[in-house]
C-alpha positions in Angstrom: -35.9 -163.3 -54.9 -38.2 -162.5 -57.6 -36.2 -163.4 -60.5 -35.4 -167.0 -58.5 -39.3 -166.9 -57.9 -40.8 -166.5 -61.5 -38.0 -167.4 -64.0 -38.8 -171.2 -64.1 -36.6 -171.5 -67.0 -33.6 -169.3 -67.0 -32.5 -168.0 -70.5 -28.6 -168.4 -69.3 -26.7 -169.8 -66.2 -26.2 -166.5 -64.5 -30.2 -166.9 -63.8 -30.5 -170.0 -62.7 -32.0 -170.9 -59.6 -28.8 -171.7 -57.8 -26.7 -168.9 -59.1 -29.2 -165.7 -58.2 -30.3 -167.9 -54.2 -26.1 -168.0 -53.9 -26.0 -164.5 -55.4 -28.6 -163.5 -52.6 -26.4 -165.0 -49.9 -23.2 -163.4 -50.6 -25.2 -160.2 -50.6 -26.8 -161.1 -47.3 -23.4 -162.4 -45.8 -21.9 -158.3 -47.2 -24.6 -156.7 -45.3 -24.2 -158.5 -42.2 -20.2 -157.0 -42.5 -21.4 -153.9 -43.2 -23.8 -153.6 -39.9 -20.8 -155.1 -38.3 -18.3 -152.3 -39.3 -20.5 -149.7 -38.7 -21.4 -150.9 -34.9 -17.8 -150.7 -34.7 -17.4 -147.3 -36.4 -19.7 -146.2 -33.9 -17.7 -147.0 -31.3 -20.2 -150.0 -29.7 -17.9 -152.9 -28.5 -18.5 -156.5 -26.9 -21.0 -158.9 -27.6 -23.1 -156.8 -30.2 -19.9 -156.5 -32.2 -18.6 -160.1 -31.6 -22.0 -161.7 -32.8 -22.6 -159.5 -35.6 -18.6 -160.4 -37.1 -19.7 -164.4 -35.9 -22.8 -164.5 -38.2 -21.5 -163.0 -41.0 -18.6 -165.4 -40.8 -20.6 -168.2 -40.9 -22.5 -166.4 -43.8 -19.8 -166.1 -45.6 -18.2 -169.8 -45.0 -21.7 -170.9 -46.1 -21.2 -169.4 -49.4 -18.3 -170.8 -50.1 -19.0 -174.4 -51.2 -21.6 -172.7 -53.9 -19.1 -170.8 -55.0 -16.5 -173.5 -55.5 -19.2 -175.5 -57.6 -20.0 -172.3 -59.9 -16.2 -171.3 -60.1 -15.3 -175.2 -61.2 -19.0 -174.7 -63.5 -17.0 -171.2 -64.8 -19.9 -169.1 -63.9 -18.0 -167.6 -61.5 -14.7 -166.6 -61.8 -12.0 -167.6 -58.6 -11.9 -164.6 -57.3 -15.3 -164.7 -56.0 -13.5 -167.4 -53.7 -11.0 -165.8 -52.5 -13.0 -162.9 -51.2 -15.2 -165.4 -49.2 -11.8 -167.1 -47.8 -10.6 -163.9 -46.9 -13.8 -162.8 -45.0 -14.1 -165.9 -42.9 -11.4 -164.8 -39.8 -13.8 -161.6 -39.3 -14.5 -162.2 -35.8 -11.4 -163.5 -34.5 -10.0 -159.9 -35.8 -12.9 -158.2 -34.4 -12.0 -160.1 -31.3 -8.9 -159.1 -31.2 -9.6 -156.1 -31.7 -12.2 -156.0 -28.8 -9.7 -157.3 -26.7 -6.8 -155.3 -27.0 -9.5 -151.9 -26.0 -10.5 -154.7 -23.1 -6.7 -154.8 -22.3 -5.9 -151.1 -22.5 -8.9 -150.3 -20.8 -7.7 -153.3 -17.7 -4.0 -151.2 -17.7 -5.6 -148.2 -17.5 -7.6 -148.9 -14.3 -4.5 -150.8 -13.1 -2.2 -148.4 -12.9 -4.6 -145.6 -11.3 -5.1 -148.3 -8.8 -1.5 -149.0 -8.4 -1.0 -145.0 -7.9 -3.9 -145.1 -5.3 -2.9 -147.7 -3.2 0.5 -145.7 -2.7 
């Protein structure tokens, strides 16, 4: 933010006010996934995990408009992209993910149940 907040001028394009504000959002969008992954390295499911992989979704499918106009601009190259594309399904794996612990969890109980009621 500061070089976005006192380089009125930038000296080349990698400065400019657009480039270092969509700079700062991909980095935002990467820490979200990071807080994400490490709620789910720790083991904490449900709707912590699903709304932390939902925002930095939506992070990262903000970013990429930007990134398509610096990529067609060539300050970017289209690899940048292609990372953000690739980021976007985040919470339907995390999801997923959620529920098949949800669904083994369900089984689980299930078949002591089953056993009990025999």
């Amino acid at each position: 933010m500061y070089i976005n907040d006192n380089f009125l001028h930038a000296p080349s394009t990698d400065l400019s006010r657009d480039t270092v504000k969509l700079l700062s959002n991909i980095m935002l969008a990467q820490a979200q996934e990071c807080v994400c992954q490490t709620q789910i390295r720790e083991g904490k499911t449900g709707k912590i995990v699903a709304k932390l992989a939902n925002q930095g979704s939506m992070l990262f499918g903000a970013v990429l408009e930007g990134i398509n106009d610096h990529v067609s601009q060539g300050v970017f190259e289209r690899i940048w992209w292609n990372f953000c594309q690739v980021k976007i399904p985040l919470p339907g794996l995390t999801l997923t993910t959620g529920q098949t612990e949800i669904l083994r969890i369900v089984g689980s109980i299930s078949t002591r149940l089953g056993r009990y009621l025999r």
